[in-house]
N, C-alpha and C positions, 0 to 999 in steps of 0.2 A: 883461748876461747874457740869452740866449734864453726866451722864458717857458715852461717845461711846460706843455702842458694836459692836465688831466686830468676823461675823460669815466665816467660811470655808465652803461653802455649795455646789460648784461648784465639783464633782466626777472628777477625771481625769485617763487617763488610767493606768495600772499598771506599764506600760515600760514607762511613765512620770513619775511617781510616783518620789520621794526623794529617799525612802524607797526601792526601785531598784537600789541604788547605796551600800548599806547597805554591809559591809563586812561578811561573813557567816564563810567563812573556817578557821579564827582565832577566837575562840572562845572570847577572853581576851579582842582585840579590838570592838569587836563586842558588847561585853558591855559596854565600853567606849568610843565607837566613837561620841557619842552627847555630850557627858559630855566635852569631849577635846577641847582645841582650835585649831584653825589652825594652827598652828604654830606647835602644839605638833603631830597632823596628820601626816603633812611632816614628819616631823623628825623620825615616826617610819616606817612609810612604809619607812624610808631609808635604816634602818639598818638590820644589817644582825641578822642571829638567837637570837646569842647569845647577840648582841647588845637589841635586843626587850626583854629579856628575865630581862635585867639590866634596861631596861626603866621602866617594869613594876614594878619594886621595887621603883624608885627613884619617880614614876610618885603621890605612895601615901605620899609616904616620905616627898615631898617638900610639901604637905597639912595639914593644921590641922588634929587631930585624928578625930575630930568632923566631916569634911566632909566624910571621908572611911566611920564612923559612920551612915551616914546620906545613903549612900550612897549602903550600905549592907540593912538598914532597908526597902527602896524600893527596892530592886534588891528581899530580901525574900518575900513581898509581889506580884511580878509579878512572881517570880516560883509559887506562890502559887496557884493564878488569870488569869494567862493567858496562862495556859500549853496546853488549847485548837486549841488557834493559831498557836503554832507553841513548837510543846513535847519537842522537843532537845534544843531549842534558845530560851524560850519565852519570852527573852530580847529584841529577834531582831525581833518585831513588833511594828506597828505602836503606839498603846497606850500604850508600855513598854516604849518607847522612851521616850513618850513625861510626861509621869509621872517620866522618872530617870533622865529628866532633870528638870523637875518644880514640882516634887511632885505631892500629894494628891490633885486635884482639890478643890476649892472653895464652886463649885456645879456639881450636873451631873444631864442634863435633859433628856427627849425623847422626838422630837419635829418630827412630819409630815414633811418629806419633797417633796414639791409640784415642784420643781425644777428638772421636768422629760426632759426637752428639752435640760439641759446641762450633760443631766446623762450618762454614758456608763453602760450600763445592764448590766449581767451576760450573757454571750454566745453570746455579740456583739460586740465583738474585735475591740476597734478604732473607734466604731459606735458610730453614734448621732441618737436618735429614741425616739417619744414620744407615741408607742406602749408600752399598759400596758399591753395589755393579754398572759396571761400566765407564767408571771414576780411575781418572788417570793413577798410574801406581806412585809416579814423583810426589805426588801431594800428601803421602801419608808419612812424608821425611822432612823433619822439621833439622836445620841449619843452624846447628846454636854456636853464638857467641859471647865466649865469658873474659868479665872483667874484674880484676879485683879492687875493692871499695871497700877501704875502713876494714871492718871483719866481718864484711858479708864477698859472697863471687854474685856481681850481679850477672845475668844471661840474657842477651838476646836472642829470642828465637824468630827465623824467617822460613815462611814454608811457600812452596812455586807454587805458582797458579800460569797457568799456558798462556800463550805461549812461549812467552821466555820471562816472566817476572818472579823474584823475589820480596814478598809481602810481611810482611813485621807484625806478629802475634802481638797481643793485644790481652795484660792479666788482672789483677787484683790493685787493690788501689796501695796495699801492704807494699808490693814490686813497686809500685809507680814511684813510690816514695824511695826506695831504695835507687833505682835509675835513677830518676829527678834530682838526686843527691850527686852522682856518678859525674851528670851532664852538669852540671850548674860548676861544680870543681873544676872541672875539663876548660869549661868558659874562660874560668877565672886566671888558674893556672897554664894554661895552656895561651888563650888567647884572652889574655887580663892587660887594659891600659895601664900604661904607665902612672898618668897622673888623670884620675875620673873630674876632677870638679873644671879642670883647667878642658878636657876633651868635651864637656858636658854647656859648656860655655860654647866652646867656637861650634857644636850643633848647633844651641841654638841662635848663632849668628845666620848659620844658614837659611835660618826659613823666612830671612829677606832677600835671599838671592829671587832674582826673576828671569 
């Protein structure tokens, strides 16, 4: 069967962005909040200090060694790689993300992006403008990264915005589904508990810690 591709090529503003919701001031969730499920989300922003401080231990516990494993070997490559974006977090950027939830891309292109009518520039807050003068040239080169899924290549696209970030295109809800499929296997198989009913219990033991 032919493979779909599907591109993120649509820019959207920073305060739509995902990656606007992104946890900063806990360093620990902040590296694990795409890796987590939802379920595991709730359950920490529930608890209190010391409860969080217990999840973070049981949170590798209930995992094979193999994922923490997997899991350290990206996390030392984007301190490595991305400390450009962001010195102190460079986990909490957009392509730290999306590489400690799906790894290593497939492939990484540089393709032209001609797609100026849906762009928000730099220093056009919420704007839609397909004025190029004066517009830095890095922004019309979108960053793609493909992964293969089932029998589609899904792609990431990130395009700069100054002065040193990498921002995550943003497409059709057709894509989102195609991703969201990508991410949710990545979850499971990659960083999937051992036994959920037995993990899903001593969470909720924690939300009497005090």
């Amino acid at each position: 069967m032919k493979k779909m591709f599907i591109l993120f090529l649509a820019l959207v503003s920073a305060g739509a962005c995902s990656m606007a919701m992104m946890p900063s001031k806990d360093p620990w969730y902040a590296q694990h909040y795409f890796i987590m499920q939802d379920f595991e989300r709730e359950t920490y922003r529930s608890l209190s200090d010391a409860g969080k401080l217990d999840f973070q231990k049981l949170f590798w516990e209930a995992r094979p060694a193999q994922s923490k494993a997997e899991f350290d070997g990206r996390l030392a490559y984007i301190d490595l790689n991305f400390k450009r974006e962001n010195f102190e977090q460079p986990w909490n950027t957009d392509r730290a993300r999306v590489l400690l939830l799906n790894g290593k891309p497939a492939h990484i292109d540089q393709r032209q992006n001609d797609n100026w009518g849906m762009a928000v520039p730099v220093g056009v807050p919420g704007g839609v403008t397909t004025e190029r003068a004066g517009e830095d040239v890095g922004a019309s080169t979108v960053e793609v990264w493909s992964y293969p899924f089932e029998n589609q290549i899904v792609e990431y696209g990130f395009l700069f915005q100054l002065p040193n970030k990498w921002k995550q295109s943003q497409g059709s809800a057709a894509a989102s589904r195609y991703m969201g499929g990508l991410e949710k296997q990545n979850r499971l198989s990659v960083y999937g508990v051992r036994n959920e009913d037995d993990y899903k219990q001593k969470l909720e033991a924690l939300k009497a810690v005090k």
